[in-house]
BALUMKE-785925 format. One line per field, with one value per residue (C-alpha): residue in three letters; y, z, x; residue number from 0. Coordinates in steps of 0.05 Angstrom, whole numbers, plus 5000, padded with zeros to 4 digits. Layout:
residuo: (Ala|...)
Y: (Y|...)
Z: (Z|...)
X: (X|...)
num: (NUM|...)
REM end
This chain:
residuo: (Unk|Unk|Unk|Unk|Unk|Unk|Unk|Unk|Unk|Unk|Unk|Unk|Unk|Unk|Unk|Unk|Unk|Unk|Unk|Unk|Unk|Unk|Unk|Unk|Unk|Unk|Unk|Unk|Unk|Unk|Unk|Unk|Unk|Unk|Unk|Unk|Unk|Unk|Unk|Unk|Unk|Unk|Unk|Unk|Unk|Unk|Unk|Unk|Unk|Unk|Unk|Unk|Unk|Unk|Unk|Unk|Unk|Unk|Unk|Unk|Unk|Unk|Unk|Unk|Unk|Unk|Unk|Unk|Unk|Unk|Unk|Unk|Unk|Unk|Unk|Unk|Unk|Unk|Unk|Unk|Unk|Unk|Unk|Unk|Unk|Unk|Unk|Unk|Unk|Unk|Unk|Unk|Unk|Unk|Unk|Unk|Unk|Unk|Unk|Unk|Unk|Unk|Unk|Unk|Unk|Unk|Unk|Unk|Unk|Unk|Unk|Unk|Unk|Unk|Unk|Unk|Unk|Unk|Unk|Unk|Unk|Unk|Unk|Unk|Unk|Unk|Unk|Unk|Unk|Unk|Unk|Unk|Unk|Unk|Unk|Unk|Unk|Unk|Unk|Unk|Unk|Unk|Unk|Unk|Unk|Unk|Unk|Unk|Unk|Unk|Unk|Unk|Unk|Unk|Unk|Unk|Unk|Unk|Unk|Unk|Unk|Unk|Unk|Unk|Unk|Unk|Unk|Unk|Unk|Unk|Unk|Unk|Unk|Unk|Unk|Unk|Unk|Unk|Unk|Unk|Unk|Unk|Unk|Unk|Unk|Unk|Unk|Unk|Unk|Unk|Unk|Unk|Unk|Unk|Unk|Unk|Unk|Unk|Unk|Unk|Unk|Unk|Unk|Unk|Unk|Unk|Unk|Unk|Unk|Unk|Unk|Unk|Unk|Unk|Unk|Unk|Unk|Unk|Unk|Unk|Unk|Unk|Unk|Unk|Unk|Unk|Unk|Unk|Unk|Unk|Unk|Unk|Unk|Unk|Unk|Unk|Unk|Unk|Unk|Unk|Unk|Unk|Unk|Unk|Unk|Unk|Unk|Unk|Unk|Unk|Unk|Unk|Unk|Unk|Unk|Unk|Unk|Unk|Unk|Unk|Unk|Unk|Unk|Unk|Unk|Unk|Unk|Unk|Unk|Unk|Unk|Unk|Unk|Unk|Unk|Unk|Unk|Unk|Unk|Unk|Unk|Unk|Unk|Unk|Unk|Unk|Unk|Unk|Unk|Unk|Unk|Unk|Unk|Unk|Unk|Unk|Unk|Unk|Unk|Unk|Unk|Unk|Unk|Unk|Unk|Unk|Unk|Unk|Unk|Unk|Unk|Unk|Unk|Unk|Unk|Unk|Unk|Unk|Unk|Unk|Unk|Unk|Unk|Unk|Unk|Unk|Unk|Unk|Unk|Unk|Unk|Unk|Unk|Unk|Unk|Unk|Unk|Unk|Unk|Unk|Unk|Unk|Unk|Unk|Unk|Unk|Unk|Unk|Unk|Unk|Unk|Unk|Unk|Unk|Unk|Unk|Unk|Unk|Unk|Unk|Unk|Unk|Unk|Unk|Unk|Unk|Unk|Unk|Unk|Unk|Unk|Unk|Unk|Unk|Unk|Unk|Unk|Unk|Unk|Unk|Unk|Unk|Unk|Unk|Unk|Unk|Unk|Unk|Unk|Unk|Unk|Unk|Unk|Unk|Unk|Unk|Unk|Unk|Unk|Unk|Unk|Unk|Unk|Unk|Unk|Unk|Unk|Unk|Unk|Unk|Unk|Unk|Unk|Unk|Unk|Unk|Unk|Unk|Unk|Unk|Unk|Unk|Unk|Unk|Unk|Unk|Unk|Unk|Unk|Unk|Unk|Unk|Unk|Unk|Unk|Unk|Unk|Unk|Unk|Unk|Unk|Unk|Unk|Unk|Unk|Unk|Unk|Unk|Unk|Unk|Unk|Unk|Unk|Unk|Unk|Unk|Unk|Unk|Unk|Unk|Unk|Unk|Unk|Unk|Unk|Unk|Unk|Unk|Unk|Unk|Unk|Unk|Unk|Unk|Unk|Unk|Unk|Unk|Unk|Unk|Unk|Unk|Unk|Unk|Unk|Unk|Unk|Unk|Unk|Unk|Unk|Unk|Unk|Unk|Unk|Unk|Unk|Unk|Unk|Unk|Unk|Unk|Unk|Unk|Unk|Unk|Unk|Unk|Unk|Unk)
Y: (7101|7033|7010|7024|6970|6989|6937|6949|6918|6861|6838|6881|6906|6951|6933|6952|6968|7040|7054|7093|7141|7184|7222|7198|7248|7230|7163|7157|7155|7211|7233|7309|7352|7383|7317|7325|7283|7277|7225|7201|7166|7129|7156|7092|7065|7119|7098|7122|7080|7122|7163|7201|7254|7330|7354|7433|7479|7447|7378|7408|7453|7380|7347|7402|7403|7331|7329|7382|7354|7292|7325|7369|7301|7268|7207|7201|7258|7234|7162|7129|7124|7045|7048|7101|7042|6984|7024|7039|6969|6938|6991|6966|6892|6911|6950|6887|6842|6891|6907|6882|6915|6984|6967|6964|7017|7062|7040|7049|7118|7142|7113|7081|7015|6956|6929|6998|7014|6946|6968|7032|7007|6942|6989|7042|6996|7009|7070|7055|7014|7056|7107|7061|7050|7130|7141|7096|7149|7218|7247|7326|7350|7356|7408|7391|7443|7503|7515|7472|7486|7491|7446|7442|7405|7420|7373|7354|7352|7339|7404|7395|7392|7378|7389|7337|7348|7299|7305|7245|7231|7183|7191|7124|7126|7205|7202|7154|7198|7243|7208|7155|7208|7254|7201|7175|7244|7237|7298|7287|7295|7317|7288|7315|7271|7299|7293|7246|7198|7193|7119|7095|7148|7126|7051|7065|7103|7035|7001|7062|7044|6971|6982|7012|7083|7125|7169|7237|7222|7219|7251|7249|7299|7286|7347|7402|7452|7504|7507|7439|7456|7529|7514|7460|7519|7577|7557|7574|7509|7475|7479|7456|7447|7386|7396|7364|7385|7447|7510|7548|7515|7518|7588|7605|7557|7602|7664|7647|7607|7670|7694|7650|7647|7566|7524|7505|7445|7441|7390|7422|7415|7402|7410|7363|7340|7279|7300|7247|7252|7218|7163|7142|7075|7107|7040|7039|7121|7111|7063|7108|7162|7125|7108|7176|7209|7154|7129|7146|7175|7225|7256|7253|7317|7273|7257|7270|7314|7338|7313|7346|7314|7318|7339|7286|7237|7264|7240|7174|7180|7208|7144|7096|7139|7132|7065|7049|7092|7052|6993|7027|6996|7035|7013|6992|6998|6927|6891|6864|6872|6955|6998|7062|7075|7138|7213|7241|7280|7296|7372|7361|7309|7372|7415|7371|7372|7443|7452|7410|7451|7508|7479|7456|7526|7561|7510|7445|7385|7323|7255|7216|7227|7290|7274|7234|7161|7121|7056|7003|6994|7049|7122|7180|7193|7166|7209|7187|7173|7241|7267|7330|7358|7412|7443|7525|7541|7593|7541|7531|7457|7476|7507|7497|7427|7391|7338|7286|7229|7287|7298|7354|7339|7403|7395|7414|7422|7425|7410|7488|7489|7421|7455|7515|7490|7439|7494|7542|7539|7563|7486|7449|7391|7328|7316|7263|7259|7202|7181|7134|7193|7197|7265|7285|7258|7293|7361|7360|7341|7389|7440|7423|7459|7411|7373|7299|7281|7219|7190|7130|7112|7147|7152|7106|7123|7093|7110|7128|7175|7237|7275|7352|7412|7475|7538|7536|7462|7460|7472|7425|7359|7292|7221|7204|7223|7298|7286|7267|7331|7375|7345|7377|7441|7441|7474|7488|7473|7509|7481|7509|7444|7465|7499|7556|7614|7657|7722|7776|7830|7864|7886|7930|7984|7969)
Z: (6290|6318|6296|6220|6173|6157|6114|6124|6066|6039|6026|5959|5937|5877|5821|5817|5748|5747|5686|5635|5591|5529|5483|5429|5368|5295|5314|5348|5421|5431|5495|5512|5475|5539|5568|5624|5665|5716|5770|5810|5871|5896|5938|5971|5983|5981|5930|5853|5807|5741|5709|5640|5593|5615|5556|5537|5495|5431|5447|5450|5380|5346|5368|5343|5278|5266|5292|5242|5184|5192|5204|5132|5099|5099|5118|5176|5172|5106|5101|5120|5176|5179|5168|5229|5271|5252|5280|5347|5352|5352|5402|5447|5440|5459|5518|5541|5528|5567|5636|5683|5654|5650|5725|5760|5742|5746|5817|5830|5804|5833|5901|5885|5899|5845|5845|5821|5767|5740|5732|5700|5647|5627|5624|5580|5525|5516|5500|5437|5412|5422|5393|5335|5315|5320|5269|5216|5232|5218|5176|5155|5134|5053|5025|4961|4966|4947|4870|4819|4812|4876|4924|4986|5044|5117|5124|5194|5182|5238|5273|5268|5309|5393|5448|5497|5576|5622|5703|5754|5790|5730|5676|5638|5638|5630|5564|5540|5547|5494|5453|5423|5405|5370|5331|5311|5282|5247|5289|5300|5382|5416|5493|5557|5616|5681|5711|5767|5734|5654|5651|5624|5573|5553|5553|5515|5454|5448|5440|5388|5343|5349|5319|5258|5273|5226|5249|5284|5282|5368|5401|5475|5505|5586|5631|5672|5655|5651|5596|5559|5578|5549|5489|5472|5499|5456|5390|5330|5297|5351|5331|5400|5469|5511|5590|5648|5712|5766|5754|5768|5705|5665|5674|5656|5589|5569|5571|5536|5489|5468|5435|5372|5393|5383|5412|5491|5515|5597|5648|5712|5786|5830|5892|5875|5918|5939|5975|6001|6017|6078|6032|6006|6004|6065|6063|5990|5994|6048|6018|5952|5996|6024|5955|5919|5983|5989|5919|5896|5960|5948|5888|5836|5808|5807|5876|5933|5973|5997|6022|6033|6089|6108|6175|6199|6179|6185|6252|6228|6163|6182|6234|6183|6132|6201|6214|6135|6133|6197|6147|6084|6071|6071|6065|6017|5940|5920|5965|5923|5987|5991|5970|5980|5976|5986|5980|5918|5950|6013|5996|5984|6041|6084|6047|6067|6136|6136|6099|6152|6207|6183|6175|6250|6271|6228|6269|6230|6289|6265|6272|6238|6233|6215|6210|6181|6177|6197|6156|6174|6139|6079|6073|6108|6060|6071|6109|6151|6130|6150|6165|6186|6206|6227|6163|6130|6061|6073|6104|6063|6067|6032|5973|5963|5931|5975|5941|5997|6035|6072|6069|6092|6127|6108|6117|6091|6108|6034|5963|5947|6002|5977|5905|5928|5966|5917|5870|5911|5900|5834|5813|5769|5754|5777|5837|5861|5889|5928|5939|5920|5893|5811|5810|5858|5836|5755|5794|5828|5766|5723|5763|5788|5752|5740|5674|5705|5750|5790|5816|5873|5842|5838|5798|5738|5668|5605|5535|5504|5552|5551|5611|5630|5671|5683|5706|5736|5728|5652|5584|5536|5527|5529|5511|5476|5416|5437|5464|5392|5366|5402|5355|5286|5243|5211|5140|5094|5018|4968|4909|4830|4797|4743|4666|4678|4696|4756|4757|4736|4790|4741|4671|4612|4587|4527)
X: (3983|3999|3929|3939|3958|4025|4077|4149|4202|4186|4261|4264|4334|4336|4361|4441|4433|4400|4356|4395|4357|4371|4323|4295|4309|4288|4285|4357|4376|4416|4461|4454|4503|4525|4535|4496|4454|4399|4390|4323|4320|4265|4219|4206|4279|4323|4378|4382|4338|4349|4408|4387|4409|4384|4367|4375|4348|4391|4353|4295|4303|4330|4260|4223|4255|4244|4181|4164|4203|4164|4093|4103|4136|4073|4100|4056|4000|3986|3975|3913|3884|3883|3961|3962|3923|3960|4013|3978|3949|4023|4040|3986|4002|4075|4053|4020|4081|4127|4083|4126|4188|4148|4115|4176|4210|4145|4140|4219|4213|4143|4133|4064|4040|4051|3990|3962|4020|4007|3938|3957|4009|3964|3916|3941|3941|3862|3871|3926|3864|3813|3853|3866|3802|3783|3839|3799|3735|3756|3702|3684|3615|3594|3550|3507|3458|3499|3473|3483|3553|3577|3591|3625|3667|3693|3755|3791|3853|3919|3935|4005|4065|4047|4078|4064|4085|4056|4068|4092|4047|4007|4072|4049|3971|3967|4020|3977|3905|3937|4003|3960|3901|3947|3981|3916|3902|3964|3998|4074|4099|4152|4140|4171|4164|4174|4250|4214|4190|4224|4238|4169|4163|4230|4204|4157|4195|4227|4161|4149|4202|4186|4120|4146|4131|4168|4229|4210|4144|4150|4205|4226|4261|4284|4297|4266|4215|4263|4290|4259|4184|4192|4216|4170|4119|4139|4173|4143|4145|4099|4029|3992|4016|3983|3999|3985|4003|3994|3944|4003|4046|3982|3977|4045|4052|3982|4020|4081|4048|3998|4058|4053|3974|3990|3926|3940|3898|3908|3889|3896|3879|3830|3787|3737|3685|3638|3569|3535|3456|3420|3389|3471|3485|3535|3583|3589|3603|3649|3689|3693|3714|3770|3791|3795|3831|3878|3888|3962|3971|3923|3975|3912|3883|3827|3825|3769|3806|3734|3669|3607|3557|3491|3484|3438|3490|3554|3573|3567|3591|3661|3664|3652|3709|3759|3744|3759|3820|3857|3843|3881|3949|4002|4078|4123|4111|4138|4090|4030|3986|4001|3952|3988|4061|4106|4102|4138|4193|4199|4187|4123|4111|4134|4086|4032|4046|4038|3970|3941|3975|3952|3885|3882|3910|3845|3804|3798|3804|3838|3787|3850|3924|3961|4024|4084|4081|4144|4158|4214|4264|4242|4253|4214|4175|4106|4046|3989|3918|3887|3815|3796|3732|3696|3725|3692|3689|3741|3784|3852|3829|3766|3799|3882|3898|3935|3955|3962|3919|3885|3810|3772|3700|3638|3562|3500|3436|3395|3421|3426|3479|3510|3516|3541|3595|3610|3611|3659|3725|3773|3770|3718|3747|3708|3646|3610|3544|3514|3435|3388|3339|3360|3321|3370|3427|3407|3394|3472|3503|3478|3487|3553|3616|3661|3686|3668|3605|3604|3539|3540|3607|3680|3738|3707|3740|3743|3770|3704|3696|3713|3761|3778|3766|3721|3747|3814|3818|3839|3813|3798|3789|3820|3812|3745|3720|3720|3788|3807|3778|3821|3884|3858|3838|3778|3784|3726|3731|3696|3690|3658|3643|3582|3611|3579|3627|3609|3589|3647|3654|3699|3660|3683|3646|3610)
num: (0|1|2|3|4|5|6|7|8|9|10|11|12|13|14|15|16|17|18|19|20|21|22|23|24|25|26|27|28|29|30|31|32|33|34|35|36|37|38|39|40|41|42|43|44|45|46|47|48|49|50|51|52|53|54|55|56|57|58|59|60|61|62|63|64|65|66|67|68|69|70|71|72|73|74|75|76|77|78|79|80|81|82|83|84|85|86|87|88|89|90|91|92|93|94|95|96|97|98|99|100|101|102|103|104|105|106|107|108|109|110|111|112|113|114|115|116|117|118|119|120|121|122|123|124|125|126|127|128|129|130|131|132|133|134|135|136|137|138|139|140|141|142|143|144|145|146|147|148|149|150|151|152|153|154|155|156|157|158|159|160|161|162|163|164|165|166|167|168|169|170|171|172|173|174|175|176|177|178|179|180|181|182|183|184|185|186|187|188|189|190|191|192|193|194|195|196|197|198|199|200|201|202|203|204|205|206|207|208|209|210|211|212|213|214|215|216|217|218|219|220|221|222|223|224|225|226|227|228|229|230|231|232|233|234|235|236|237|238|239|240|241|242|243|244|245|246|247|248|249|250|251|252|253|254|255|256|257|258|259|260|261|262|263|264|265|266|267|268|269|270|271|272|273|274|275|276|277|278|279|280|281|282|283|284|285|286|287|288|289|290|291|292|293|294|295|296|297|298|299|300|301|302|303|304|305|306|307|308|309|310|311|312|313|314|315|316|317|318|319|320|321|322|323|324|325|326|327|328|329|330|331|332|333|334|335|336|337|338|339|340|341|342|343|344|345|346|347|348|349|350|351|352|353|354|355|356|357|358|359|360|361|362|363|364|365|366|367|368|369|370|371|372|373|374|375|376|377|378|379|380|381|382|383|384|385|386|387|388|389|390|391|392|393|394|395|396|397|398|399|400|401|402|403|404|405|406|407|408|409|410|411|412|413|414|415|416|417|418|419|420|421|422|423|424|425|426|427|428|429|430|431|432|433|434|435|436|437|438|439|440|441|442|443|444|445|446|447|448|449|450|451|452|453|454|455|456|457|458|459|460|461|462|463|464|465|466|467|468|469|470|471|472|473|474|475|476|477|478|479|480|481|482|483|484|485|486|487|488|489|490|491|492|493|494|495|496|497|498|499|500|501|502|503|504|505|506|507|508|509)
REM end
């Protein structure tokens, strides 16, 4: 691995004041009752970077119970929606003002580059506006042509109390694909970050408070799954649950939650796939390749963990993807020239490992890496840039999500193979399909199973857009206007407005 572009420390110390973090309960920062606390250590440098309050099933009850006092108040679900976006709109121009604050700590805590969190966080803030102006939209259907006397509307109107859980891997950017939507809808929150990465959710309940968001209107509760996730899963009080995170925890937060048959939106794994054609622009595929494997350190549900090749240029293809990958920096997180940083934990960096030796022992051959990547001076945490080829659909590396800067290689010979292997695994989340033919391109993405489709580009979002999974990769919808949609009832409103009486059912004999 001598010939990859690695960069060691640049000189960065942690700060030696670690991040403290409480919850944030009807509009108070609270300690845990219990007293207890939770610590995280950096992924990248091995020392602690945050210390906060592990909330328990009492925090979680308080945050439900304000969140619910505050939803049936009125004091936010009932105003207008151009107060509700004056609100968001400050939020956004605080997010701004605080980026570097939020961008440190985010890369402290998560291991990726800071370059990319910068992105993320300054980034976020588009969706607070957008948001904003979607909360100034919200319109129903009327019906005039009932009778004379009749008339009638369908009204949207906030769904309620929501449960928002949001992974590590994105904890910023993905909290704000669904806090700012369900505030614009005039829901109330309670938010669960995960125990890896708390400190920006945190951040930003300061921020929340700063724009004049009333009391209880967004809760944070920090902790574990077990027991903060479950309760914000199955109490009674909680109208919706919004999750992001593993198939496996998707799964489970659909069964508990059938209990109170409360509305579940998921956004899942993935498996998703690029297939590039012989007439590809191959340098700009292979360079989007090497992105979406190696972007985040391949820790995106949106990632391409897969690519599908056409046999008459695969050889070549998968050079060009090597040669690119040597290129891919990988090192320390607080280096501005890094473009990929450090494995979550080294649990998983272990369970990498072994999904690609198990891949090599079913007979998957390794064109690039395979193992852990050694850094100077930082912690052992990191993993090579890895291809591997000569991959079967009934490979593990065809259909587990790995979760890691591994891709697997597969070919094809015609675009009823390309769609069938694009289409075979559990996951539907996102594809990509690359040629210069826009008949073919149309024919793979309509056929394709997966929420997103990608032609001769990857990985390109924006707030108008909308974002989610097919099969096993979610259900639901965020961001977008459909995204918005998923945050309200609909109720219908029938309405007698002519003198005239209606017909009596009931009659007396005459």
């Amino acid at each position: 691995m001598n010939d990859l572009s690695i960069r060691a420390s640049v000189g960065f110390e942690p700060a030696k004041e670690v991040f403290a973090g409480q919850h944030l309960i009807d509009g108070a920062w609270v300690d845990s009752a219990s007293g207890a606390t939770f610590e995280r250590v950096s992924p990248s440098h091995g020392v602690v970077v945050s210390r906060c309050a592990e909330g328990g099933e009492a925090e979680a009850n308080a945050a439900i119970v304000a969140a619910r006092t505050a939803f049936d108040s009125g004091v936010w679900s009932r105003i207008s929606g151009k107060e509700r976006a004056a609100v968001l709109l400050k939020v956004a121009d605080l997010i701004e003002a605080n980026v570097e604050r939020i961008t440190l700590q985010e890369v402290l805590e998560s291991g990726k580059p800071i370059a990319q969190a910068r992105g993320e966080v300054s980034g976020a803030a588009d969706h607070w506006r957008y948001a904003a102006s979607l909360a100034r939209g919200v319109h129903g259907d009327s019906h005039d042509t009932l009778g004379a006397d009749m008339v009638a509307m369908v009204l949207k109107q906030p769904i309620g109390v929501v449960s928002i859980i949001t992974p590590w891997n994105f904890p910023f950017w993905i909290l704000s694909q669904k806090l700012p939507y369900a505030l614009a809808a005039g829901c109330t929150c309670v938010v669960k970050p995960s125990e890896m990465t708390p400190a920006s959710t945190v951040m930003l309940g300061e921020l929340l408070i700063e724009a004049g968001l009333p009391a209880g209107v967004c809760n944070i509760v920090l902790g574990y799954g077990d027991p903060v996730g479950s309760v914000m899963s199955t109490h009674k009080d909680v109208d919706m649950v919004s999750f992001t995170g593993s198939t496996r925890v998707g799964k489970l937060i659909s069964k508990v939650a059938a209990d109170t048959l409360k509305k579940v939106a998921l956004e899942l794994g993935g498996k998703n796939a690029q297939v590039i054609f012989p007439d590809a622009d191959l340098d700009e595929a292979a360079d989007a390749v090497v992105f979406g494997t190696y972007f985040n350190v391949g820790q995106c549900c949106n990632g391409s963990s897969r690519i599908i090749v056409h046999k008459d240029i695969a050889e070549d293809f998968v050079a060009r993807v090597v040669a690119l990958s040597r290129d891919v920096r990988f090192g320390d997180p607080m280096d501005e020239a890094t473009q990929v940083g450090a494995i979550v934990t080294a649990a998983h960096n272990a369970q990498i490992h072994k999904h690609v030796q198990a891949a090599q022992a079913a007979g998957a051959k390794l064109a690039l890496g395979g193992g852990p990547l050694v850094v100077d001076g930082l912690s052992d945490q990191f993993y090579q840039p890895t291809v591997l080829i000569d991959v079967s659909a009934d490979m593990g590396a065809a259909q587990d999500e790995i979760f890691g800067p591994v891709l697997s290689v597969m070919t094809f010979d015609s675009l009823e193979e390309a769609v069938a292997l694009a289409n075979g695994t559990d996951y539907g989340l996102s594809a990509g399909v690359w040629s210069s033919n826009m008949h073919t391109c149309l024919e793979f993405s309509r056929r394709a199973e997966a929420g997103t489709v990608w032609t001769n580009t990857w990985m390109d979002g924006y707030p108008e857009v909308t974002f989610g999974g097919a099969k096993q990769s979610g259900q639901g919808r965020e961001i977008g206007r459909y995204g918005f949609e998923e945050f309200f009832e609909v109720k219908s409103v029938v309405m007698r407005v002519g003198e005239k009486s209606r017909a009596r059912w009931v009659t007396k004999e005459t």
